[in-house]
C-alpha positions in Angstrom: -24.2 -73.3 -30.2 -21.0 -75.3 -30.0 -18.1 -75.1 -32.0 -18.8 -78.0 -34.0 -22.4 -76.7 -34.9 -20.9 -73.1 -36.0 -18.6 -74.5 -38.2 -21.2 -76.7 -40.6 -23.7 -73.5 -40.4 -21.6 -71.1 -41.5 -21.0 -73.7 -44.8 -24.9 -72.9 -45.3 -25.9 -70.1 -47.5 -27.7 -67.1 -45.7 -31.0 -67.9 -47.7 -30.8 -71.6 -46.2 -30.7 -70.8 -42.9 -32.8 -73.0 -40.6 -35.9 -70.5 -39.7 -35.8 -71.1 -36.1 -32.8 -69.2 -36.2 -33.6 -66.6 -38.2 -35.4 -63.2 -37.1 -36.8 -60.2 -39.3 -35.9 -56.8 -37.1 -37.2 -53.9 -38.8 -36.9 -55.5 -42.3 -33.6 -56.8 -41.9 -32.9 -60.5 -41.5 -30.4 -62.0 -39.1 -29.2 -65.4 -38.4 -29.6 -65.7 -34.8 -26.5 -67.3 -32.9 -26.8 -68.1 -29.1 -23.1 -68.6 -27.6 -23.7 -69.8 -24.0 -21.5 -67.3 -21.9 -20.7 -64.7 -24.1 -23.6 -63.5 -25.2 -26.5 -63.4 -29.4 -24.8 -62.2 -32.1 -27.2 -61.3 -35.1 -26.0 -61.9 -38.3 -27.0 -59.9 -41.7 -26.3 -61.2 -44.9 -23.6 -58.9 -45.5 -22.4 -60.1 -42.9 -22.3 -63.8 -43.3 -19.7 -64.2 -45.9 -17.5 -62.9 -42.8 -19.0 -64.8 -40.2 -15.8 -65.9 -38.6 -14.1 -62.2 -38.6 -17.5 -61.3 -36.7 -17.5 -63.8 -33.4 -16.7 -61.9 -30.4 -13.5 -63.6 -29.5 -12.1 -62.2 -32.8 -12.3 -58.9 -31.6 -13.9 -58.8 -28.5 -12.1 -61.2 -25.9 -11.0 -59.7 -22.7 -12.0 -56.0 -23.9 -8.9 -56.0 -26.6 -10.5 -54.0 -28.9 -9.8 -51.2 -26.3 -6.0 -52.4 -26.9 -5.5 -53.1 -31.1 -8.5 -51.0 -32.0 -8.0 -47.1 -33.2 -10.5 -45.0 -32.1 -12.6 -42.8 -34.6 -12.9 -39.1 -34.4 -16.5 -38.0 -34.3 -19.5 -38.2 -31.5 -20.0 -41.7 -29.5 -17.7 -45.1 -28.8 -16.6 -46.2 -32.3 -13.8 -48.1 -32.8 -11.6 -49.3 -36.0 -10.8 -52.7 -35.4 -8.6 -55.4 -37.1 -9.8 -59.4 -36.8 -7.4 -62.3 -36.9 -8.8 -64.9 -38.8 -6.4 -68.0 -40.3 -9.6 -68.5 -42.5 -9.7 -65.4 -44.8 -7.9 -62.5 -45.6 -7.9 -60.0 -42.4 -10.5 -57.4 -42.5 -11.4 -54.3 -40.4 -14.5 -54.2 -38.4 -16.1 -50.7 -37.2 -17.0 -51.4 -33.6 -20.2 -49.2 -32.6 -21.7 -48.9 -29.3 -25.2 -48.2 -29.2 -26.0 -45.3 -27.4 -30.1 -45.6 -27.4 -31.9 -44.3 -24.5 -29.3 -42.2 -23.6 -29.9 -38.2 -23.8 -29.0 -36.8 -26.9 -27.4 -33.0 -27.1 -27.6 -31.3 -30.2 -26.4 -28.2 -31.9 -27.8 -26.1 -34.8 -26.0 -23.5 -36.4 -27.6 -20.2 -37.3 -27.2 -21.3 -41.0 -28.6 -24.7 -40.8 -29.7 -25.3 -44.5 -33.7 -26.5 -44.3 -35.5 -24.9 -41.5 -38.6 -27.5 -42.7 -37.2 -30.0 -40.9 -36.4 -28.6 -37.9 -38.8 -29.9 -35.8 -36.8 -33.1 -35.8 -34.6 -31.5 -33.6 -37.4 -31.4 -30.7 -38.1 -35.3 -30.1 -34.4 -36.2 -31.3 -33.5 -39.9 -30.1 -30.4 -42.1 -31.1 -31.7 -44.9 -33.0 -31.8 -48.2 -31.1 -29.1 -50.7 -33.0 -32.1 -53.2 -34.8 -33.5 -49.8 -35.4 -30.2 -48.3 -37.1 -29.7 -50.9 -39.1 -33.4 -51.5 -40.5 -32.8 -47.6 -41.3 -29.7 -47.7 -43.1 -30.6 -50.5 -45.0 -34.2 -48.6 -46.3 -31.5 -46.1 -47.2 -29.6 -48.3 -49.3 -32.5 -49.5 -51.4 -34.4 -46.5 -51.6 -35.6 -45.7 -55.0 -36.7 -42.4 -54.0 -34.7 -39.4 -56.0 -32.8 -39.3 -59.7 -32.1 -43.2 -60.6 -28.3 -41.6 -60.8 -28.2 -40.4 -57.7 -26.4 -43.2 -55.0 -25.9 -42.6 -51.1 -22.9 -44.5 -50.4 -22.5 -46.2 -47.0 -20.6 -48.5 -45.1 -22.4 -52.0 -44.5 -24.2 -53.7 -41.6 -22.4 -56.7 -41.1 -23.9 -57.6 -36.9 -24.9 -56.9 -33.9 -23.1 -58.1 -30.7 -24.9 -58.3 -27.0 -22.2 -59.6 -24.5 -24.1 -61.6 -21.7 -23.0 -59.1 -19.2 -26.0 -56.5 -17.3 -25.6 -53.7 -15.7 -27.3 -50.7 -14.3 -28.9 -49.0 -16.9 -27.3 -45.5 -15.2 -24.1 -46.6 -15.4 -24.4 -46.6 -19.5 -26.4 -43.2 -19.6 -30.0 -44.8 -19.8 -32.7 -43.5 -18.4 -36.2 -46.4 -18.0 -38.3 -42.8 -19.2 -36.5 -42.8 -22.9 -36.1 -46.7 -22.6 -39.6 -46.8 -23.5 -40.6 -45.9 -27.3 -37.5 -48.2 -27.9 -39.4 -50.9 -26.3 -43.0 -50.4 -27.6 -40.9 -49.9 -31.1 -39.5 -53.3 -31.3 -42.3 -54.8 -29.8 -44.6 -53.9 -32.3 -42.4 -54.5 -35.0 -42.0 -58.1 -33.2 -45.8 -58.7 -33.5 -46.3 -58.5 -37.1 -42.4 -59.9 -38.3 -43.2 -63.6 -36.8 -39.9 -65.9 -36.0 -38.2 -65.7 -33.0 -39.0 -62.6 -30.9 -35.9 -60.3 -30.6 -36.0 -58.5 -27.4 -34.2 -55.0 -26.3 -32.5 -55.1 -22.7 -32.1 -52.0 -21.0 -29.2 -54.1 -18.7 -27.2 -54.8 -22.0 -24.5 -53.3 -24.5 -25.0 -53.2 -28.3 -22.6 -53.2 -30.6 -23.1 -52.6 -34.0 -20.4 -54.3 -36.2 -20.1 -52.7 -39.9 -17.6 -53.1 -42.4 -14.7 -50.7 -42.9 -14.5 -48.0 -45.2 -11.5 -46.5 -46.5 -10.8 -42.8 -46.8 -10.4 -40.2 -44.3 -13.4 -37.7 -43.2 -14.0 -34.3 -44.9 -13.1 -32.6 -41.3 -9.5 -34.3 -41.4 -9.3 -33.7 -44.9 -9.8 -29.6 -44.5 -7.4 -29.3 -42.0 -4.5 -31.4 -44.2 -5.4 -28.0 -47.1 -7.3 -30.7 -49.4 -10.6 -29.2 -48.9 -10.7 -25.2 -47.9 -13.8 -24.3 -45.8 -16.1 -23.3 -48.7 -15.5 -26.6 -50.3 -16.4 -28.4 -47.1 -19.3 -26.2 -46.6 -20.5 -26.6 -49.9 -20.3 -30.8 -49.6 -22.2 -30.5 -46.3 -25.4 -29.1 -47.8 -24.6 -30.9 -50.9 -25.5 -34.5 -48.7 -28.1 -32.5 -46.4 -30.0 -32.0 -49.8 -29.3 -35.3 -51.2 -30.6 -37.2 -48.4 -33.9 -35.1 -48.8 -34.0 -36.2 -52.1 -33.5 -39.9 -51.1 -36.4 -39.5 -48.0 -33.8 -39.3 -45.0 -32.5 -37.0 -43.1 -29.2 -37.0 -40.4 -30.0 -34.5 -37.4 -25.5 -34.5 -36.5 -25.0 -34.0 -40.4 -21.3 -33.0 -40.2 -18.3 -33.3 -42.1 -16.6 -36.1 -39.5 -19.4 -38.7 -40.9 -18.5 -38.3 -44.8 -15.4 -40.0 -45.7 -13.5 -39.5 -49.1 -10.6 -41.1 -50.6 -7.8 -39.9 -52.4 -6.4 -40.7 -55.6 -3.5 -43.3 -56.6 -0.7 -41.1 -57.1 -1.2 -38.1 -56.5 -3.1 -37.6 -53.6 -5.7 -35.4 -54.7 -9.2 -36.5 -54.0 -11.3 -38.9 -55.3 -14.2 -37.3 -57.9 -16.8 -38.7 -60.4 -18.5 -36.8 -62.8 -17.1 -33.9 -61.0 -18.3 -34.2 -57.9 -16.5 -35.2 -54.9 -17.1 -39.5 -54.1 -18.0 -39.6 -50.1 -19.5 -42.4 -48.5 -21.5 -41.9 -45.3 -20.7 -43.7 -42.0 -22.9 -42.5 -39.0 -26.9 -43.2 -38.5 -27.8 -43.4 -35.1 -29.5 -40.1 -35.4 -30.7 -41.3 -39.4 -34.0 -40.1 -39.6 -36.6 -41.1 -42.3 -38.6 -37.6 -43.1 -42.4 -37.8 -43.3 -44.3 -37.2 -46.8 -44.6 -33.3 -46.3 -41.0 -32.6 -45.7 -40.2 -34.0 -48.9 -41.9 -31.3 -50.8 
């Protein structure tokens, strides 16, 4: 797609999108944008309004998110990112590297609060990226639970493949785990129609999602604005609100809840009084099956 071409499309509204660009992946719809030598980046609607904050050379050129970007606390590659463009007002990207078909280690702790599901544990898998963001978004929009009750997370804004292979060793990937992720999209593929997405073994995937501000519970605790029994106490609290929405998040920990303080004073943010958190990791989401919901 040339320069010329991206600017007039991204004057079109996300419902107008010319079809043979646009792919369903798991329920979610992308604009589809080829960029000869650098690589497809899939577009969701959240993401469109940004479109020009999301091209790679934004944020991507020559590696420099390694060199602006701040990396997060927590499990995995994610990166905080800032974009540069004249366009809009600058905005921060979280840059996500997908980590599917790599091997996933897992702790439970003795007092881990619903030993019904478990069994999750045993066939854990990271989520493959078309696959965490299909999830997150049935998340969203799950009407599942008291009409009051909201999960707040950050959005799906894109997903990145740079052109570049490599060895599927060198990025942790074994061809044995590669496969469910393959049969997966391929049968999702099948009945979705439009252009086929594929999943290459040989690529990176990075999932793009829009920032959230705050600071996570863990960093919280250890500046004294949450003691342990308070950070406890909001762990199970999402654990058991999660089960009430149909999910479930096998690394449920205090590093993926984020929570803002106040104007002024510097205490933290509640509503009705409860504490307001947003969660902002899903690559081990999980959507529970009908008998784990009783």
């Amino acid at each position: 797609m040339t320069t010329q071409d991206m600017a007039a499309l991204k004057k079109v509204p996300f419902g107008q999108i010319p079809l043979e660009i646009r792919a369903k992946v798991f329920g979610v719809d992308y604009v589809c944008i080829n960029m000869p030598g650098r690589g497809q980046l899939y577009v969701t609607r959240y993401g469109w309004p940004w479109l020009e904050h999301l091209l790679p050379e934004q944020w991507y050129e020559n590696q420099q998110y390694y060199r602006i970007g701040q990396r997060l606390s927590g499990s995995g590659t994610v990166y905080r990112v800032p974009t540069f463009s004249n366009i809009r007002r600058h905005i921060s990207l979280v840059v996500k590297f997908s980590r599917f078909a790599q091997d996933v280690m897992l702790y439970i702790e003795s007092d881990y609060p619903d030993c019904n599901t478990l069994k999750n544990f045993y066939d854990a898998r990271f989520n493959g990226p078309f696959e965490e963001f299909g999830i997150l978004m049935e998340l969203r929009s799950s009407s599942l639970g008291p009409s009051n009750l909201r999960i707040r997370t950050k959005r799906p804004f894109a997903i990145y493949c740079p052109y570049e292979e490599s060895d599927p060793w060198r990025m942790g990937r074994a061809l044995w785990r590669f496969s469910p992720y393959q049969e997966a999209i391929q049968k999702n593929q099948t009945c979705a129609g439009g252009p086929d997405v594929k999943l290459d073994i040989r690529k990176s995937y990075i999932l793009l999602f829009g920032w959230v501000k705050g600071e996570n519970a863990a960093e919280l605790c250890s500046q004294g604005l949450l003691d342990e029994r308070e950070l406890r106490a909001l762990t199970i609290r999402v654990h058991n609100e999660l089960k009430q929405k149909g999910f479930h998040v096998l690394d449920n920990k205090p590093r993926h809840f984020i929570l803002r303080k106040r104007r002024g004073d510097n205490l933290l943010l509640h509503r009705n009084g409860k504490l307001v958190y947003a969660l902002v990791d899903f690559e081990l989401l999980v959507k529970m099956k009908r008998s784990q919901l009783i």
